[in-house]
N, C-alpha and C positions, 0 to 999 in steps of 0.2 A: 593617375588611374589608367591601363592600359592591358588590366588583366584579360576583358572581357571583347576588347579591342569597339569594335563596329558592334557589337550586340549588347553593349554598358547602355547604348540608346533603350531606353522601354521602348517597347513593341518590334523589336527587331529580335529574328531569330536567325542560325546558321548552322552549317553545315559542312564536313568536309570525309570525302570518304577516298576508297581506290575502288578506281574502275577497268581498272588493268591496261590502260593507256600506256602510262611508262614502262621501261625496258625493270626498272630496277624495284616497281610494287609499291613505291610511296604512292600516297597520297597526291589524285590528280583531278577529283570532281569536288566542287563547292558549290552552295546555293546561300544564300540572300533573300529571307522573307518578311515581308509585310502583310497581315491579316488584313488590312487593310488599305486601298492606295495612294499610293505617294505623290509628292509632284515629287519632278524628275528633272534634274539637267545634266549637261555630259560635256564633256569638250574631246574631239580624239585629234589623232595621227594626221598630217600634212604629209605625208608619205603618200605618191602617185600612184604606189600598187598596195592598195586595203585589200586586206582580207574581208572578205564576205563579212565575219561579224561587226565588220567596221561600217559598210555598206548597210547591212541590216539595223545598225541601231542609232546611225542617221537616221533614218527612215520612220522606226519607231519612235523617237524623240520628241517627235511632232507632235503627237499627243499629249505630250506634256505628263503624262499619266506611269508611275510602274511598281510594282509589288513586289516582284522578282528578280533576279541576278543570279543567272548560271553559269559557271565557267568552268573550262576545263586548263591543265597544263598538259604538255608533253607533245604537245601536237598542236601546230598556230591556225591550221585548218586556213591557209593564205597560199596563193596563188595552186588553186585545186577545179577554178573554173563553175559550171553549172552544180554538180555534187556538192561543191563546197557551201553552195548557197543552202542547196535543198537537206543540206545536214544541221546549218544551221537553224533553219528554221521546224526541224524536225528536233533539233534540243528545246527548242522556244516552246513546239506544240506537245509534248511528252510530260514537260514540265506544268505545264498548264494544266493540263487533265490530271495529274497526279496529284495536283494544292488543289483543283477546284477552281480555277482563276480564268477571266477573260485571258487568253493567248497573245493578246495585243500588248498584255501591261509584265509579259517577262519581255528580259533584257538578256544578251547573249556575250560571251566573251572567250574567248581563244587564245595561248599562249605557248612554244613553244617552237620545234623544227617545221619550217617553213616547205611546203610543195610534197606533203604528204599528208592522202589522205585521211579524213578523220575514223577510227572506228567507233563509227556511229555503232554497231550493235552492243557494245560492251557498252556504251554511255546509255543506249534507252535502255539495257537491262540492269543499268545501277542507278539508276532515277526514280524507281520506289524506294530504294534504301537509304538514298539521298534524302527524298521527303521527310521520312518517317525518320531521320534520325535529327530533323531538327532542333534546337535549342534553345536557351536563353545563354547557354553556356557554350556553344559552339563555335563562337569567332576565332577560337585559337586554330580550331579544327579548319575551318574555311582559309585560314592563313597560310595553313602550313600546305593546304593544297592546292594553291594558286603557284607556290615556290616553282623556278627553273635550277637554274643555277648560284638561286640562290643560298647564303651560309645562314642565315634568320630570316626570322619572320619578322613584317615590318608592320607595327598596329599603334593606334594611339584613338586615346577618349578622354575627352577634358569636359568642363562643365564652367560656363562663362552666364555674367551676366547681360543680357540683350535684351532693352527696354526694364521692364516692370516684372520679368522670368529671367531664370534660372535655364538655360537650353543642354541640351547633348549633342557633341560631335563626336563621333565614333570613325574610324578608318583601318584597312588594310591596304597595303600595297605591296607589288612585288618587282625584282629588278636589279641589276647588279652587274650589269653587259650592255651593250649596244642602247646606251643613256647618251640621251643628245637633247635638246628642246623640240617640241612639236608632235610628240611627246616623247619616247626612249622606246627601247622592249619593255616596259612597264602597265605594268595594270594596277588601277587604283581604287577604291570603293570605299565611299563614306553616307554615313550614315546621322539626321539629324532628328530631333521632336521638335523643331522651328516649325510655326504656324506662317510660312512666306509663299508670295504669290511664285507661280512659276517661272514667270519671264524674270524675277528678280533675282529667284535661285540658279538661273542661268547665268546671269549678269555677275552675281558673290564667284559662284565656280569659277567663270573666267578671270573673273581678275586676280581670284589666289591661285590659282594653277599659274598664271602668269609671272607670277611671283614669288613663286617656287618650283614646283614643277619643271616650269620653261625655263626657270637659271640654274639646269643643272645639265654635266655634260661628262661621262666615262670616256668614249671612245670618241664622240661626234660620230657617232649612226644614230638614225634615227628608222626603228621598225615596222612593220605591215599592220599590224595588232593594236597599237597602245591608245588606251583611251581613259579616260577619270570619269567614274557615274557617282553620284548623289542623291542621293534620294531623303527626301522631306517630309515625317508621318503629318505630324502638327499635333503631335500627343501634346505638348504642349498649349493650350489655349490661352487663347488674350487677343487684343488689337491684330490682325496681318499686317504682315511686314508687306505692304504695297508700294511702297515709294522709298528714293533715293534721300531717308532722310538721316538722323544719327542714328537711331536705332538699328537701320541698316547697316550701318557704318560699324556697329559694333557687333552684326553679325557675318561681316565681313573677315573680320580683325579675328574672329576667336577661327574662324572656319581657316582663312590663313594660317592660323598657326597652328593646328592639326597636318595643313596639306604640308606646313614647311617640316613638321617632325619627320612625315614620312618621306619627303623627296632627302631632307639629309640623312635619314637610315639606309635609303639606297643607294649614296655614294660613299657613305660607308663599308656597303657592303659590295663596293665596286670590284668586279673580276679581279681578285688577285692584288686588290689595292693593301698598301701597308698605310697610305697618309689619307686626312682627311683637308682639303684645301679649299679655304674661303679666298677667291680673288676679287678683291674689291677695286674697283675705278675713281678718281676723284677727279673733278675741275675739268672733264670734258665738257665741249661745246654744247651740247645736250644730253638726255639720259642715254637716246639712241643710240649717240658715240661711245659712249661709255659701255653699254651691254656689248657692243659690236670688238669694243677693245677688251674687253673681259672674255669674253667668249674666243677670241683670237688667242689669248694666254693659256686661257684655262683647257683647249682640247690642242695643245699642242704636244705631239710628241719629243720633241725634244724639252721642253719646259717638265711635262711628265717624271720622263726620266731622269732630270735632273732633281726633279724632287726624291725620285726612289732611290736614287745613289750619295741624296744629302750633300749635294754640290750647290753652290750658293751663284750658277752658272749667271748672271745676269745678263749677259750676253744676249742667251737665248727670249729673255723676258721681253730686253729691246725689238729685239729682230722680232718678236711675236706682235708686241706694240703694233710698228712698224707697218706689219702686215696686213693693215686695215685701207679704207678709203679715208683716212682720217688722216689732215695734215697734223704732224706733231717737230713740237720746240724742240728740240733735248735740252734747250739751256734752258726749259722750265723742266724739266722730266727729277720728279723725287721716286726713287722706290724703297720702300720697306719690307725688310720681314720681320712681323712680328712686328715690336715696338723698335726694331733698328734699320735705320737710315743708311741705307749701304750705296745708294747713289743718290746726290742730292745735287738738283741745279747742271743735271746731265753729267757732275765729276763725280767718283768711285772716290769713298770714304777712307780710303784704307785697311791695312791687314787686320787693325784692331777690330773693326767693324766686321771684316767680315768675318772672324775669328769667333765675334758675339752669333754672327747667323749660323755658321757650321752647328754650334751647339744649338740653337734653335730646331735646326732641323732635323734635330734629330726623335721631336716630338712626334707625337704621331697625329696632333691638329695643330693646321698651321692656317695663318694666312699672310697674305701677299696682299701691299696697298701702295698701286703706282698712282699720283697724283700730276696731272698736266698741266694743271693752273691755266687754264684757258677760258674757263667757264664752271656753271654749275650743275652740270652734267655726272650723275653720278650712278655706279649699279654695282650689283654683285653678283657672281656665280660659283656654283658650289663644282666641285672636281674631285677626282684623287690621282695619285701618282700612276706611275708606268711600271709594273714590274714582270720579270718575267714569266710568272705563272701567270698572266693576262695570255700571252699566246700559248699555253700548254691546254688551261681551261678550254680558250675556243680552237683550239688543232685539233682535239679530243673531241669537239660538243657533242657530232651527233653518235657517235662510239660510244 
């Protein structure tokens, strides 16, 4: 189910219009409502220079409270200085008076070219139209205007059981460039009718953005802008989810696999990628090792391109290994592609072997599983290959 995206949630409504932001007339203002409000958690960006709406919805977070979700694309509204603050916050209070809502409980969000300012008058003058066009049927509309460089829109709504109910997670995200962990140029919005305490709805977010979200990697940039908001009606009623027990655990589990649809839709839709690549780590020292050695693989340019050219380079796999703070065997070193063993015990299988991966690669999802036998240390990250329209896209961006 993923017609309806973030708005399949009962009580969720959305939005998506033009506010003449972009150069090119799509679609670039979205809204996010709740008649009601939400608890609210977020996790953003580890990027030293946030954008204002990064700053600004730290800040609001705190209250734990939010109804709203306004964002724009086409303009990141990020390193813009005092203006950039006082725009944001003039998207926050514009929107407020328009739904009728305490101005505390919108949420603000910006996406696009970086150290240009925002035209704030074209977004307060399509913020009635915004309102007034909300939905139950809207999440597509709110999706497609969050897009940058994106080729799809990224949505998913599933329906799991947790406890003694039947719950709704709903999502959009966007993204497709400048993907790294902590978080990417990506913006993500999910939507649930889980009846859970706030601190715990923080605690579920981080740990599935963590594991998902945060193992996935385009270029290795990581941008000014990206952050994951959630927001919690409790249309749902029963027991609160207050405590770390299974219940939790299983709204954990279903929220994870919402956040994991849409973080693999956006490396899917990686700038210019033709492959989709799962690199999985085995028998490191700990998990730690493992993400650090994965992560090492998986944003390596020459590893990349060897995938985009279907070169079964191993070579470069080693040396990416390698390039960690982590001692490694090679005479325990296995790698696979796919279900073939092309180096095993640090020695190269052969032409036949590698003859089975050339044809492997020439899938368009792959994955790659180097095992260290060291330990039980294990992780995965999600990737895509290198190809040359990755630099054409971003030679052109702001053009």
């Amino acid at each position: 189910m993923v017609s309806r995206g973030l708005t399949s949630v009962t009580g969720f409504t959305a939005s998506g219009i033009s506010a003449g932001i972009k150069k090119n007339g799509r679609t670039d203002l979205a809204l996010i409502f709740s008649p009601t409000p939400c608890a609210v958690a977020g996790v953003f960006t580890k990027n030293n220079c946030p954008a204002s709406s990064i700053v600004f919805n730290k800040v609001r977070l705190r209250g734990k409270k939010a109804q709203a979700i306004i964002c724009n694309s086409g303009n990141a509204n990020a390193a813009t200085g005092k203006r950039g603050m006082d725009d944001t916050k003039t998207m926050a209070r514009v929107t407020a008076d328009h739904l009728g809502i305490s101005e505390k409980l919108v949420f603000v969000a910006s996406t696009g070219v970086i150290g240009e300012m925002l035209p704030i008058e074209k977004i307060k003058n399509a913020v009635p139209t915004l309102t007034a066009s909300l939905s139950k049927n809207g999440g597509h509309l709110a999706a497609e205007a969050i897009m940058t460089t994106d080729t799809f829109t990224k949505e998913i709504a599933l329906t799991g059981r947790v406890g003694l109910k039947n719950i709704c997670i709903g999502g959009m995200a966007k993204g497709s460039g400048m993907i790294h962990p902590n978080m990417a140029t990506m913006l993500a919005f999910l939507t649930t009718d889980a009846h859970i305490d706030p601190n715990l709805l923080q605690a579920a977010l981080r740990e599935a953005s963590d594991n998902t979200f945060n193992c996935t990697t385009v270029d290795g940039e990581t941008s000014t802008n990206d952050l994951v908001i959630l927001m919690a009606n409790g249309r749902v009623r029963g027991a609160l989810i207050d405590k770390k027990d299974a219940v939790y655990r299983q709204f954990v589990a279903l929220l994870e696999k919402a956040c994991l649809h849409l973080a693999q839709q956006i490396i899917r839709d990686g700038e210019g990628a033709t492959k989709f690549i799962e690199v999985r780590v085995l028998g490191a020292k700990s998990n730690k090792s493992a993400r650090e050695i994965a992560f090492s693989i998986a944003k390596s340019s020459l590893v990349k391109t060897a995938f985009f050219g279907q070169d079964a380079n191993w070579g470069r796999i080693v040396c990416a290994t390698g390039n960690t703070r982590e001692k490694i065997n090679l005479e325990k070193f296995d790698l696979a592609f796919g279900k073939t063993i092309l180096i095993r015990g640090g020695v190269y299988q052969g032409k036949e072997a590698e003859s089975r991966v050339a044809a492997y690669l020439k899938d368009k999802e792959l994955c790659l599983t180097v095992n260290l036998h060291a330990g039980l240390g294990l992780a995965r990250v999600f990737t895509s290959d290198l190809s040359y329209d990755y630099v054409k896209i971003n030679a052109a961006y702001r053009s």
